[in-house]
N, C-alpha and C positions, 0 to 999 in steps of 0.2 A: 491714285489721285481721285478716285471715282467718288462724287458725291460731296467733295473737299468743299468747303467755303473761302474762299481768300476775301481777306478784306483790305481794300486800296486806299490809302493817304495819298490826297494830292499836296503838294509840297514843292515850294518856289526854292531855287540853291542858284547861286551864281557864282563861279568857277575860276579863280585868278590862280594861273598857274597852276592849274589843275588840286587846288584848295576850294575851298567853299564857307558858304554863309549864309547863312538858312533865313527864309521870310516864313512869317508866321500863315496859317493858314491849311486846314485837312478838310477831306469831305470822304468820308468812308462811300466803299466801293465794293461791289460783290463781282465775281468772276466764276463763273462756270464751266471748266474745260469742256470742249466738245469730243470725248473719249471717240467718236464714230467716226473722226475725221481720218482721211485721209493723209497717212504719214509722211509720205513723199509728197503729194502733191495738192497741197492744201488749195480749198477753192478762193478765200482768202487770206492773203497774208498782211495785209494793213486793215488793220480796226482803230487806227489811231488816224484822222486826218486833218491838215491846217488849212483853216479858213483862211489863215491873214498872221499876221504876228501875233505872237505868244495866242493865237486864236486857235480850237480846232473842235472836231465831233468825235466822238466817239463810240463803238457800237461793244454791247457788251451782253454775253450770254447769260440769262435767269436758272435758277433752279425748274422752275416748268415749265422749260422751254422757251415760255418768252425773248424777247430782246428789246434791251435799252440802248437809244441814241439821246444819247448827251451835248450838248454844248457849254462850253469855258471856254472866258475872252480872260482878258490881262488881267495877274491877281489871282489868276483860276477859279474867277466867282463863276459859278456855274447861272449861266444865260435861263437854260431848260432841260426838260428830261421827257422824252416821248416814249411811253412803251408801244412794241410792236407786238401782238397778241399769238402769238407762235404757241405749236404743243413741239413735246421733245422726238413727235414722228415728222417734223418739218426739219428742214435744211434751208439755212440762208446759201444764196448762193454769189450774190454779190453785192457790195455796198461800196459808194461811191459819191462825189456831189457834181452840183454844176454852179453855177451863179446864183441859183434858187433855194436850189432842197440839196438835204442829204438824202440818195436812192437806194433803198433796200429790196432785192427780190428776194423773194424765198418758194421754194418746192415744195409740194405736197401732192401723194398720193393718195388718192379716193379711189376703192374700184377697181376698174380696169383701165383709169385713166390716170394721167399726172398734170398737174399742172403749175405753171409761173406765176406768179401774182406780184407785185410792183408798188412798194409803197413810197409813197413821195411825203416828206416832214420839208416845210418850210424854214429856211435857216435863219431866219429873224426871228419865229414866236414858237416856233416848236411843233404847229399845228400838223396832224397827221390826215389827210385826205383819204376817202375810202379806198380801199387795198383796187389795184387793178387787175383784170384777168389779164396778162400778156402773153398765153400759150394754154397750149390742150393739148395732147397727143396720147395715143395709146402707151399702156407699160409697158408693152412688148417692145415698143422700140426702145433703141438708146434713150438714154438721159437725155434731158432739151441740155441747152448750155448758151451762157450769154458773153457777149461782148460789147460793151462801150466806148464811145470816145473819149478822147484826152482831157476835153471841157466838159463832158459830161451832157453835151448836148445828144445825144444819140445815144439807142440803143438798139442792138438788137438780140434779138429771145430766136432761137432755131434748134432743130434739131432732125432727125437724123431716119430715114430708111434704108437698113441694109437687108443682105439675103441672107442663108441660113449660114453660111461661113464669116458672119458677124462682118464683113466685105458691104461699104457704104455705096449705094448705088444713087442716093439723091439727097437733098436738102432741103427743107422748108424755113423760113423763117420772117418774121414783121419787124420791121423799123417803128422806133415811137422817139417823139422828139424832149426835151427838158421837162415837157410838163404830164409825161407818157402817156402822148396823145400819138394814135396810132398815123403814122407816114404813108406806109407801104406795106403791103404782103408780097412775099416772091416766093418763087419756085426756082432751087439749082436744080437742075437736069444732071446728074455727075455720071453716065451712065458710058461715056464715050473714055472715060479714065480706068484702066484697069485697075482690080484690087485695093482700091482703097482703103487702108486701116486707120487714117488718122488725121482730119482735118482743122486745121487753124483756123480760125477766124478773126480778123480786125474789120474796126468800123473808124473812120475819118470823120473830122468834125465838122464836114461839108454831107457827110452820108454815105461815100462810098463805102463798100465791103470788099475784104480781099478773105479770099477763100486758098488756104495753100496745104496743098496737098501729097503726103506722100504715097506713093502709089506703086505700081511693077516688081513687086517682091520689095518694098522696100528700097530701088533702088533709081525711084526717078520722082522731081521735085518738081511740081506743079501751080503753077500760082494763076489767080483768076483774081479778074479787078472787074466791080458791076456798080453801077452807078444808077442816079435816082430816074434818068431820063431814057437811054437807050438799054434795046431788050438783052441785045447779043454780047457777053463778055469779051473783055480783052483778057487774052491770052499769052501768062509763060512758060514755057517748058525746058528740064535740062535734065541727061539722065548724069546722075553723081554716082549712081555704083555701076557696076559692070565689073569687068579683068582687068587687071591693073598688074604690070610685070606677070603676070603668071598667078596671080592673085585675086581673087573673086571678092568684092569689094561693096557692102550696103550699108545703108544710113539707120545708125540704129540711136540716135539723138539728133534735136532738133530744136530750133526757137525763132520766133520770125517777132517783126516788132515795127510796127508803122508811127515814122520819125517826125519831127517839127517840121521838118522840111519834107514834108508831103510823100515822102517815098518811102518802101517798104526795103528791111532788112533783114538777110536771114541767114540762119550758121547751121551749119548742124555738123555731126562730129560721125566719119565710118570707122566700118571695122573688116576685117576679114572672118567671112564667114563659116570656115572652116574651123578656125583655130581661137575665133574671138578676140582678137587680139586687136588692140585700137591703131587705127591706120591714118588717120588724118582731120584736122578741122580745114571747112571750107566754109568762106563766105560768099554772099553774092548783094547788090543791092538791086532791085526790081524799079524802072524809072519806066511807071508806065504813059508819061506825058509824051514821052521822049520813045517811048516802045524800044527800052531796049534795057539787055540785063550785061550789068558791070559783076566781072569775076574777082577776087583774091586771088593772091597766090596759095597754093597748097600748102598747109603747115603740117610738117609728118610729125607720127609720134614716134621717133624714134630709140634705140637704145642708146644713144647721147644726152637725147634728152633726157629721158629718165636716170640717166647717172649725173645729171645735173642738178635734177628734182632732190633723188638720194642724197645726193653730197650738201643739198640743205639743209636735209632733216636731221636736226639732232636729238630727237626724242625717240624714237622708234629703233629700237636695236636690232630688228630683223626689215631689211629694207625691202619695198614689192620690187619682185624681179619682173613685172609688165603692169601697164595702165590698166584701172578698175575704176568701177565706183567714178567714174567722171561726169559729169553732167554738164550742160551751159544753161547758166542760171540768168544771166541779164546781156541785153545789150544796151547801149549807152553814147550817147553822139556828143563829144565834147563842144567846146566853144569853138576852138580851132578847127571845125569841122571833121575830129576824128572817131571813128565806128570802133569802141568802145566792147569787146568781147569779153562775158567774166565767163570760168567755170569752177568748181568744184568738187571736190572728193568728199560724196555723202554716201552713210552704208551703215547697216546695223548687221551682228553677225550672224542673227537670226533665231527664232524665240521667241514668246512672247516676253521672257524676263532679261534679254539681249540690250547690252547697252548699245546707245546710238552715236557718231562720230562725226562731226563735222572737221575735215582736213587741209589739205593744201588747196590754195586760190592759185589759177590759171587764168592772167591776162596776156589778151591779144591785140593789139592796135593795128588800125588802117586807114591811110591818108584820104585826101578827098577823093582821090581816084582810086581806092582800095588798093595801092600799095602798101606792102607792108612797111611797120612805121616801128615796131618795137615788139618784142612780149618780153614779160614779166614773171614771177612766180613767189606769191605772198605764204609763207611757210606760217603754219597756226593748227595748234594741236586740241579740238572742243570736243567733250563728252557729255554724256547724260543720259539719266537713267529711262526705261522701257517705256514707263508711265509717262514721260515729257517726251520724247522722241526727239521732234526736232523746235519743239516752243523755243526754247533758250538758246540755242547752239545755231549754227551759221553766221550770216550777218547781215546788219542794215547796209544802206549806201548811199547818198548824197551826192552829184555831179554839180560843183560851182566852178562856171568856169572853165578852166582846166586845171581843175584838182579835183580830185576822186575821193568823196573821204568814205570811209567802213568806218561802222563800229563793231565790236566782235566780244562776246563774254568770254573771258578766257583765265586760266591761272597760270601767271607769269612768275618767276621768280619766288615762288610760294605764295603770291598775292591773286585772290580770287575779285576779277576787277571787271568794267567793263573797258575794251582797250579803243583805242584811234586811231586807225593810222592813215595816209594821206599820200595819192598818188597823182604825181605829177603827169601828167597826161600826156605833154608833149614830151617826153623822154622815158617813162616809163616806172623811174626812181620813185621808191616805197621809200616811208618814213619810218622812223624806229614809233613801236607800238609805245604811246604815252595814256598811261592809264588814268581814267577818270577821279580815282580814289572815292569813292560811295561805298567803299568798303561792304563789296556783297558777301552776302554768307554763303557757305561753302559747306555744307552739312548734308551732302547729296538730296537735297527736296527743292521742289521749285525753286527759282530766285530771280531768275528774270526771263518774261514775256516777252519775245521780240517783237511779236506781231503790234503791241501798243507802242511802240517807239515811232515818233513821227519828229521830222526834220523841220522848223520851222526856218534855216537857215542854214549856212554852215559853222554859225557859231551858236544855234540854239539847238538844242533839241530835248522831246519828250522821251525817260524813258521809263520802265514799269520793273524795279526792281525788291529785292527781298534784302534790307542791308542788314550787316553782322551783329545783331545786338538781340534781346529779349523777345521783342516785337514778332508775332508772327505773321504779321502780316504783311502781303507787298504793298509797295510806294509807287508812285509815279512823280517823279523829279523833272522841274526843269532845270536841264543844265545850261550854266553856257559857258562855251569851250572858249580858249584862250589861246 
């Protein structure tokens, strides 16, 4: 796909019973894959974002590197179009808005140094303000990496001194507020934490950071909460692996995620270390108001479960005889106040000409006091070739409510579609997959972008597809679901 040109019709459809009726209206569109990215773990996954109904931005990669931010309000008359002046040796690293601008950072190395830079486009005229430095650091170290809050009022840029076992011994990093104008400089001290391989960070839309960390071979979960005013952290600690029956037991995935409700949530999934074999998801919520951490119950992966898994799939005629390939992709806080677990079964079989496979969904629920409340397990079989990895495949997800809805590109019953299905939160119950009917093509080459799909409700949404006909080029549809 290297070098490909796509070109995007935007195109109004509205969707009665899952039929359509087309509004007149296109504006061609160029799309650049970023071949360098990161397969597994993309730095971003939404380029498509809503300002407001039928409103949103959009960031789009150039032929020379550059990148465009777009706006289209109702109609999809396109508002403006700001380029961001990038070469193809830059990396965006993250883009986002607030009440003002859509924010783009991006990396660049010069030298012996790297640095973040911060552009702010106003979301009214398009205007793009001179780029901002928001970091420096030497190459030697890690990558900087950023985190923002939920409103987009805060930011912050940090990054990383470890010692010669790639083992994190401290933190640096500056707060800049909506108009990245700089807050605060700090310094984390991590020096009192053994081994640290891999630090989370969130930022609150009042400014606090939570720093969480896993650490002691992997088998102890560390959280740190620093605030704009006092010097010294609050502190929580739990070790999750250790021996367990006669079993030697470490956290070999992870996801934390700072909630509406002011508190931080986090899951991660062990294994046994010997054998590798998946042993358990655990959650925890972190109430550092309250200074205190609420546990879940242990959820085993047992050989029950997995012949439960089995006995759903009916596509696969060699069934796995133990958990792989799992990961936890979102957490999710319903209406009903319930902690919302997803994971996944994502894996290529390795190669670079290796197709890629998006698999079985694994939900988990937990009530307001982290009892367990349900899980689930959404059976869905997505491929794709080397060149797309994971563009097309996985899925979107939308929380209204307590309904959970996915959307998922998948070929059902010989129909290559984008599908819907709808999860009832408070019981757990999955809806039969009702497909879009956009009749995608299915000629193994690109056909749908997930990363441009943006939810403007849960009966609206944008999505970037390639439909069955002459046209080679991809579309971006509004649907609206019925």
């Amino acid at each position: 796909m290297k070098n490909l040109l796509f070109i995007f019709v935007f195109v109004a459809l509205s969707v009665a019973a899952f039929g359509q009726s087309r509004k007149k209206g296109d504006v061609p569109f160029e799309y650049h894959p970023n071949l360098s990215e990161d397969r597994y773990n993309q730095r971003i996954t939404n380029k498509t974002i809503a300002t407001g109904p039928e409103q949103f931005v959009i960031l789009s990669r150039k032929a020379n590197g550059n990148y465009g931010v777009q706006k289209y309000e109702a109609g999809l008359e396109k508002q403006w179009d700001a380029t961001i002046p990038l070469t193809t040796d830059q990396t965006v690293y993250g883009f986002y808005i607030n009440k003002d601008a859509a924010i783009v950072v991006a990396h660049t190395k010069t030298g012996a140094t790297q640095q973040l830079h911060g552009y702010f486009i106003d979301l009214q005229s398009g205007a793009i303000k001179d780029k901002q430095l928001l970091l420096e650091s030497p190459v030697s170290n890690r990558e900087p990496g950023i985190a923002y809050s939920q409103d987009g009022s805060k930011l912050l840029v940090f990054h990383f001194q470890a010692d010669n076992n790639y083992k994190i011994r401290s933190m640096s990093g500056s707060l800049y507020d909506e108009k990245l104008a700089k807050i605060k400089d700090s310094n984390y001290s991590l020096n009192d934490v053994r081994d640290i391989l891999s630090v989370d960070v969130q930022v609150s839309n009042t400014g606090e950071q939570y720093l969480s960390m896993i650490s002691d071979n992997m088998n102890r979960l560390t959280v740190r909460q620093y605030n704009l005013k006092d010097l010294k952290a609050k502190v929580m600690s739990v070790l999750v692996g250790g021996v367990f029956g006669g079993k030697k037991v470490y956290i070999m995935d992870s996801r934390f995620k700072l909630m509406n409700d002011g508190q931080l949530y986090g899951a991660v999934i062990t294994a046994e270390e010997a054998s590798g074999l998946y042993y358990s998801l655990k959650a925890v919520r972190f109430n550092f108001e309250a200074e205190d951490m609420v546990f879940a119950e242990e959820f085993k992966f047992t050989p029950t479960y997995l012949a439960k898994i089995n006995g759903l799939n009916k596509i696969d005629t060699n069934k796995p005889k133990r958990f792989e390939d799992i990961y936890i992709t979102d957490l999710l806080k319903s209406a009903d106040d319930k902690l919302i677990v997803l994971a996944e079964k994502k894996y290529t079989m390795g190669g670079k000409t290796s197709p890629y496979f998006a698999k079985e969904m694994l939900l988990f629920a937990y009530d307001e006091y982290m009892n367990t409340a349900w899980n689930s397990v959404l059976m869905k079989h997505q491929q794709s070739p080397a060149e797309d990895a994971f563009s097309g495949i996985s899925y979107t997800a939308y929380l209204n409510g307590n309904t959970l809805n996915l959307l998922t590109l998948e070929e059902l019953d010989g129909k290559n579609d984008l599908y819907l299905r709808q999860i009832d939160t408070k019981t757990g119950q999955i809806s039969e997959a009702k497909g879009v009917r956009l009749n995608v093509a299915n000629d193994k080459e690109l056909a749908y972008v997930k990363d441009f799909t943006a939810w403007f409700s849960d009966k609206d949404v944008a999505v970037v597809v390639r439909p069955k006909k002459r046209e080679a080029g991809l579309k971006l549809y509004h649907i609206q679901l019925k």
